[in-house]
C-alpha positions as CSV (number, residue, x, y, z in Angstrom):
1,X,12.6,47.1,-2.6
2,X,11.1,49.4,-0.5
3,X,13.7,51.5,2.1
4,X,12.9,54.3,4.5
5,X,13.3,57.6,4.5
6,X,15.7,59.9,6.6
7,X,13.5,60.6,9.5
8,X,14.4,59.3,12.8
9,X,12.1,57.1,14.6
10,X,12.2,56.5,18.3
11,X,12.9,52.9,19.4
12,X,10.6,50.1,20.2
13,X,11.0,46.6,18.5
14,X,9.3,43.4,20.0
15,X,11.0,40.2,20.1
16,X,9.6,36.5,20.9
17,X,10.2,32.8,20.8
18,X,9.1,29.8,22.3
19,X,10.9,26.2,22.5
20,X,9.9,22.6,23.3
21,X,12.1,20.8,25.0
22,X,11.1,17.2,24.1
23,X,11.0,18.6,20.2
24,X,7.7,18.3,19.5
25,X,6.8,20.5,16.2
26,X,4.7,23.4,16.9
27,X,2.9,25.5,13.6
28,X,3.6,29.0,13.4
29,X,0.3,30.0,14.7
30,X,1.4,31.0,18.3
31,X,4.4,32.8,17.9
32,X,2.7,35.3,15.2
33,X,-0.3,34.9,17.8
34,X,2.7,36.5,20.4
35,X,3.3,39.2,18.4
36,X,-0.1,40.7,18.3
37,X,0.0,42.8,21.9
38,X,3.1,43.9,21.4
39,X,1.9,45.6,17.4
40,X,2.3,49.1,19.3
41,X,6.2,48.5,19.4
42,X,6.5,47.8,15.7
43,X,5.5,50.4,12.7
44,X,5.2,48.3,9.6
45,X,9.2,48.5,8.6
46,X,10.2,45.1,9.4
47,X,9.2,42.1,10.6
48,X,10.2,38.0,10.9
49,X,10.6,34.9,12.1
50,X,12.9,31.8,12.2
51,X,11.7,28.4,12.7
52,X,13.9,25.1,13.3
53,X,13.0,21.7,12.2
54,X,10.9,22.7,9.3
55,X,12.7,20.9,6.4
56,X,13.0,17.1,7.7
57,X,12.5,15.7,4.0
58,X,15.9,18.5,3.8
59,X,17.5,17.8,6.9
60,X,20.7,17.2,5.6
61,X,20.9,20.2,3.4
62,X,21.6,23.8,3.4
63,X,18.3,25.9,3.0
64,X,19.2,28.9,1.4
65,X,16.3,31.7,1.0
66,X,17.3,34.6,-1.2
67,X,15.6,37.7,-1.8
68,X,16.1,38.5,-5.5
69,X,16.0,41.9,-7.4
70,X,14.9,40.9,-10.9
71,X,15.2,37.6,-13.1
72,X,18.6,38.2,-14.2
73,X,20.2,38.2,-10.9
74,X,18.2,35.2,-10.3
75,X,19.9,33.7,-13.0
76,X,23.1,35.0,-11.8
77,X,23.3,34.0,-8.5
78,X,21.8,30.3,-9.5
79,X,24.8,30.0,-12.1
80,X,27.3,31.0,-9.0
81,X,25.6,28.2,-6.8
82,X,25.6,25.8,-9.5
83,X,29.3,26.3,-9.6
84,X,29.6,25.5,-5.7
85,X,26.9,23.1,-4.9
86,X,24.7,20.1,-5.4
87,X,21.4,21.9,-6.1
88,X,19.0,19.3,-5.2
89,X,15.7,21.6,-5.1
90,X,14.8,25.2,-5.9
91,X,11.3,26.6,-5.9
92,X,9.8,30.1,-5.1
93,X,9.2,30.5,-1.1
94,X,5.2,30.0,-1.1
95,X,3.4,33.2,-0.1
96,X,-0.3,34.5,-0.1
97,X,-1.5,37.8,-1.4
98,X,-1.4,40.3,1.8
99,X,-2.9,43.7,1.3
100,X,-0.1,44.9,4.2
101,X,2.9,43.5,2.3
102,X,3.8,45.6,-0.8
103,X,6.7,45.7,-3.4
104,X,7.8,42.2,-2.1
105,X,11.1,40.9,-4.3
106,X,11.3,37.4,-6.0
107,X,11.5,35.0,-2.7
108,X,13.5,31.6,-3.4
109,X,15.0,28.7,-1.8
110,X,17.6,26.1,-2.5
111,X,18.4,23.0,-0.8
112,X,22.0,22.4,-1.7
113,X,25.2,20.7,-0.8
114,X,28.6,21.8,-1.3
115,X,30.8,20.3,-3.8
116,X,33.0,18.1,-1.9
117,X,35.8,18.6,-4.6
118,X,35.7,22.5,-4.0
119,X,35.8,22.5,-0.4
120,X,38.7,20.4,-0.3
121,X,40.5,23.0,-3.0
122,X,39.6,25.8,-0.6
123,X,41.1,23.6,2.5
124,X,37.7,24.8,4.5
125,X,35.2,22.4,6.6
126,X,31.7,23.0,4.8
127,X,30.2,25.6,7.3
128,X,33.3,27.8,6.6
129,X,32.8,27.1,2.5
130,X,29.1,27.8,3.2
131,X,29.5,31.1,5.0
132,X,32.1,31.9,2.2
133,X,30.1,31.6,-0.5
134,X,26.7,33.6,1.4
135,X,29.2,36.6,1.7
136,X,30.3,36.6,-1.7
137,X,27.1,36.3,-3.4
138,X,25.7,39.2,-0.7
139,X,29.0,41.4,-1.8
140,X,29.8,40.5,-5.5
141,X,26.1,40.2,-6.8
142,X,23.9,43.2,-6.7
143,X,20.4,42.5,-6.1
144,X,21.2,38.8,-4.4
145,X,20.5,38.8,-0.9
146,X,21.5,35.4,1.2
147,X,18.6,35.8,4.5
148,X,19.1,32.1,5.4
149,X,21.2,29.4,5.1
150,X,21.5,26.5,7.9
151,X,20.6,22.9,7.9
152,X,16.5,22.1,8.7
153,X,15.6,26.1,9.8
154,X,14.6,29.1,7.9
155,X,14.3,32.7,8.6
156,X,11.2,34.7,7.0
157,X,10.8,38.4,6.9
158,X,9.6,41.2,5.2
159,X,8.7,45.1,5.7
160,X,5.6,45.1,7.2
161,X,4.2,44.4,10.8
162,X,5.2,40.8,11.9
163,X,1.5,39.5,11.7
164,X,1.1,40.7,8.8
165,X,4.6,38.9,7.6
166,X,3.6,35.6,9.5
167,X,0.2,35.4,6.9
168,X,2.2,36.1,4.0
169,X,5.0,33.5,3.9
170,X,1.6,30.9,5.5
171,X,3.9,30.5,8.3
172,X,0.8,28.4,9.9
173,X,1.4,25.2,7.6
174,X,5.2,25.0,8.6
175,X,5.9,23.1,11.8
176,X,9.1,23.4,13.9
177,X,10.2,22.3,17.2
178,X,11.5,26.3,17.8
179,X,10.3,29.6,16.4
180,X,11.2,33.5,16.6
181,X,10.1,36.3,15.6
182,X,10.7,39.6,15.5
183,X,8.7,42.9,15.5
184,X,10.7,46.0,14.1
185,X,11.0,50.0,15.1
186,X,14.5,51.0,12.9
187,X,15.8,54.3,14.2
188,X,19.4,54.8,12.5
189,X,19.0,52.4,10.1
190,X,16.6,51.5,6.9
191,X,13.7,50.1,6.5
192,X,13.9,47.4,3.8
193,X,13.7,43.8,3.2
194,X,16.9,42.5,3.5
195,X,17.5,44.6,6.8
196,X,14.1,43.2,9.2
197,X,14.8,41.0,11.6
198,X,15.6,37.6,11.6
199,X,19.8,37.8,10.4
200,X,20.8,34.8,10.3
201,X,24.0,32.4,9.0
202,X,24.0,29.1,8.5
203,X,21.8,27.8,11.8
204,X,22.8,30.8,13.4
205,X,19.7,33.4,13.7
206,X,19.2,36.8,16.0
207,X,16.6,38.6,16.8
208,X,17.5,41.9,18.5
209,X,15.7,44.5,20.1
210,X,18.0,47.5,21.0
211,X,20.5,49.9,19.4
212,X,24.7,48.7,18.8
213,X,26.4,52.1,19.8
214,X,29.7,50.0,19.3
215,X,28.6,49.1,15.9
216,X,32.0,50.4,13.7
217,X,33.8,49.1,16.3
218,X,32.4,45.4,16.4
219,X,32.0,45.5,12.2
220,X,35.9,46.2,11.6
221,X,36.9,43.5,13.5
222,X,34.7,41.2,12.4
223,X,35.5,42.3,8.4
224,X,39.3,41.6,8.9
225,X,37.8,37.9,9.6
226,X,36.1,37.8,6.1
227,X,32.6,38.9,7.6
228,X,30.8,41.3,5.3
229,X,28.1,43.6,6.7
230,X,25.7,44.4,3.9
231,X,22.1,44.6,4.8
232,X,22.2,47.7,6.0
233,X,21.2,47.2,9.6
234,X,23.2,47.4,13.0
235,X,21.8,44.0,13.9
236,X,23.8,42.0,11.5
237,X,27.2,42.2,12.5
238,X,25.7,40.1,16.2
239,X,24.8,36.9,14.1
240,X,28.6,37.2,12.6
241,X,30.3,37.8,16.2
242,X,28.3,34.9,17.3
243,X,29.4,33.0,14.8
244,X,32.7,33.6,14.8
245,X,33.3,33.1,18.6
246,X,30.7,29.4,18.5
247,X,31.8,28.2,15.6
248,X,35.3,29.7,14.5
249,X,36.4,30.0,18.1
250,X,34.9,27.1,19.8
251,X,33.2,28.5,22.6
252,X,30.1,27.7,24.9
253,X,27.5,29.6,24.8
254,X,28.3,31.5,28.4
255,X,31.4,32.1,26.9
256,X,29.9,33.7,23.8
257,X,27.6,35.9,26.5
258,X,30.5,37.0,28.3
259,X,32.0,38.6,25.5
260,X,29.4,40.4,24.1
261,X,27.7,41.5,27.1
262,X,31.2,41.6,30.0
263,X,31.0,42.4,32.8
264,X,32.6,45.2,33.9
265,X,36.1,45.0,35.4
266,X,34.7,45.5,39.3
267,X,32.4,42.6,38.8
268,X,34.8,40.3,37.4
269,X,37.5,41.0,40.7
270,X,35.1,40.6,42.8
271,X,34.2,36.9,41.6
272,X,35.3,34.6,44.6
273,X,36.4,31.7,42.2
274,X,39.6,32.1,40.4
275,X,39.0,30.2,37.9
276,X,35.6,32.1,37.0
277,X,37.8,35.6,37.3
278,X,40.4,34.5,35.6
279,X,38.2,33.3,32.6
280,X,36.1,36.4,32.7
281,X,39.4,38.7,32.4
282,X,40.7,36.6,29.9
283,X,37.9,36.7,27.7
284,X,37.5,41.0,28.3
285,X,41.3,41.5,27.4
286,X,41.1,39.4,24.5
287,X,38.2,40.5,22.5
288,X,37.6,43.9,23.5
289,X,36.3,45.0,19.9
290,X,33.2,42.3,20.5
291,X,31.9,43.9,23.5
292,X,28.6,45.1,22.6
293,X,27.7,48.4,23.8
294,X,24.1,49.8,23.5
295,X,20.9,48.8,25.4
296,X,20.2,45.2,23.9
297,X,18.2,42.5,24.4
298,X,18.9,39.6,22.1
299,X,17.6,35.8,21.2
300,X,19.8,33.3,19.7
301,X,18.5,30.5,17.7
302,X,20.9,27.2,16.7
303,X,20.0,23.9,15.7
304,X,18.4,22.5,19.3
305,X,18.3,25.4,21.4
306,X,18.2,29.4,22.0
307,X,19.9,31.5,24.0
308,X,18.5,34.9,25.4
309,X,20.8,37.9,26.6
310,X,20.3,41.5,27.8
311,X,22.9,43.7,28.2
312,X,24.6,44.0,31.0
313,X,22.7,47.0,32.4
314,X,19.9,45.3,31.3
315,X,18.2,48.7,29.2
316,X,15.9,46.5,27.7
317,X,12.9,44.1,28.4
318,X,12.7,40.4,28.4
319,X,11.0,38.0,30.2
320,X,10.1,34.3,30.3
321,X,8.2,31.7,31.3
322,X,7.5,28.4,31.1
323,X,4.5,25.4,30.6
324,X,5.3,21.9,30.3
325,X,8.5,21.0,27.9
326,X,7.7,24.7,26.1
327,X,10.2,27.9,27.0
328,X,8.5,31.2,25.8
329,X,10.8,33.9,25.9
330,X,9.5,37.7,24.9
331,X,9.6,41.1,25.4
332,X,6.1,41.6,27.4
333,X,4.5,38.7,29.5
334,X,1.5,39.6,27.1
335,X,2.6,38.0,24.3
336,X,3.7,34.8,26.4
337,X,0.5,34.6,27.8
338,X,-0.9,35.1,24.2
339,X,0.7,31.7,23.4
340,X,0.3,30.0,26.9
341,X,-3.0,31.8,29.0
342,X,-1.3,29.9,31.7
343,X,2.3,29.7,31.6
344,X,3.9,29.5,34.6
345,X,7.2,30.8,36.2
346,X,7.6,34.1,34.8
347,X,10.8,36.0,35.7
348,X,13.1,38.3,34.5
349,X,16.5,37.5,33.3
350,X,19.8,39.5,34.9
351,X,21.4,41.6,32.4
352,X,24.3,39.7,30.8
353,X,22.9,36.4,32.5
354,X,21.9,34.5,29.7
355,X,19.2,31.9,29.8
356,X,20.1,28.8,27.8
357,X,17.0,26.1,26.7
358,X,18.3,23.0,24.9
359,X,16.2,20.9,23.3
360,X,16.6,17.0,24.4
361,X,19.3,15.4,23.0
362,X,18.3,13.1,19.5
363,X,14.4,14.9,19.6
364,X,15.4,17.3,16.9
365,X,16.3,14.6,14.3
């Protein structure tokens, strides 16, 4: 797989995505579309998307897409899933020739479900067997690498500008009610397939522009959890804090925000409500090591809805607007008006405010 060299690059990255409320199933044609204006803040080293709703035949059914070394770590890793899961379908992900994307691995997907007999013995719900498993075969099988794994979504990248990654994986004949995508500029870190931009776990996927100055800090914690970092890129250990504090911890989604992007302590005493300072302390004393630090600005992907952030100084851009039942979200308002001439509504988000779209409850099947 192809990987950087040891220069340092100055930052850019460009990030997008664009939700319809009622759930009506857009191609990928717009959001590789909203990448276009912003191909100055890219260089060729990474780029992706994530796309919800794509797999209804699926929907009930982890999609697992693995980038694979070689033929015998194919046949590796498939013997370890066989072990864990119901493998219901495998195939190669379909992709087109692309002069721009070179040295691409062996690209597959699995629609499995897990052994119901084996997540009893491990005395896990699935999502925690499932998360299990994608860190053991990213730690214990060289030349496996887990990029996706939730229910009905996939995440697609490659190194190479994210145009040229949307034509690739024909991201134009998959439809999905919600899609991201994410343009890369790596500055400390490789750049190398299994390190662009979506990371994702199980419906979990982030797109970040930015740098994680608290990056050590946030990956110990998360690794005495059973989070492995392996792909090599800063990014990663967001999707896992996220994770951990929605799923393992229960929280909302402001919750969630208020961690990773706190306020700082003057802000939260001068909140007039009690309950909201109270809260806000609360969740600062509690998990300090998950306070990301760094200029950041971030989109969240789940099954029926997204959730944008800035940090808390707000040292990035992101804006959005809106037309009809459709959210666009992105770094410049060129690339929104590349998918909506006529959007309406644009604005700026706070930093650390973050901006939560929902799809309509049942419409995402």
């Amino acid at each position: 797989m192809l990987k950087e060299g040891q220069v340092r690059i100055p930052a850019g990255c460009a990030i997008a995505a664009v939700i319809s409320r009622e759930g009506r199933r857009m191609t990928g044609e717009a959001i590789i579309d909203a990448m276009r204006p912003m191909h100055a803040r890219s260089n060729g080293l990474g780029g992706g998307f994530a796309a919800y709703g794509i797999y209804p035949q699926y929907r009930d059914l982890y999609a697992f897409h693995l980038f694979f070394d070689d033929r015998a770590v194919r046949k590796e890793c498939e013997a370890f899933l066989k072990e864990r899961f119901e493998l219901v379908h495998a195939e190669r992900i379909p992709t087109r020739q692309t002069p721009a994307i070179m040295d691409e691995p062996m690209i597959w997907r699995y629609f499995a479900a897990p052994l119901a007999s084996a997540v009893a013995a491990m005395q896990v719900d699935e999502k925690e067997y499932v998360m299990r498993a994608v860190m053991e075969i990213n730690t214990r099988l060289p030349g496996s690498y887990v990029f996706s794994s939730g229910k009905n979504m996939g995440s697609f990248k490659a190194v190479g500008y994210p145009e040229d990654v949307g034509a690739f994986y024909r991201l134009e004949e998959y439809e999905g009610y919600c899609w991201t995508a994410h343009g890369r500029y790596p500055t400390n870190t490789p750049g190398w397939w299994g390190g662009a931009h979506p990371f994702s776990l199980l419906d979990y996927s982030v797109v970040h522009n930015g740098e994680i100055s608290s990056y050590d800090a946030n990956r110990r914690f998360m690794e005495m959890f059973g989070y492995k970092c392996t792909l090599q890129t800063d990014t990663e250990v967001i999707t896992y804090i996220l994770d951990y504090l929605l799923r393992r911890q229960g929280m909302t989604l402001r919750e969630a925000a208020a961690v990773i992007a706190a306020p700082f302590w003057s802000t939260i005493e001068a909140k007039e409500d009690p309950r909201e300072r109270e809260t806000a302390a609360y969740l600062r004393k509690v998990f300090p090591s998950l306070l990301i630090t760094g200029p950041f600005s971030i989109i969240l992907g789940f099954s029926g809805g997204l959730m944008a952030l800035n940090d808390r100084l707000k040292l990035r851009s992101m804006v959005v607007g809106e037309k009809a039942d459709c959210v666009y979200i992105a770094s410049e308002e060129a690339a929104i008006r590349a998918m909506a001439p006529d959007a309406e509504k644009i604005w700026s988000p706070a930093g650390g405010e973050p901006v939560i779209v929902r799809v309509k409850e049942g419409a995402c099947g």
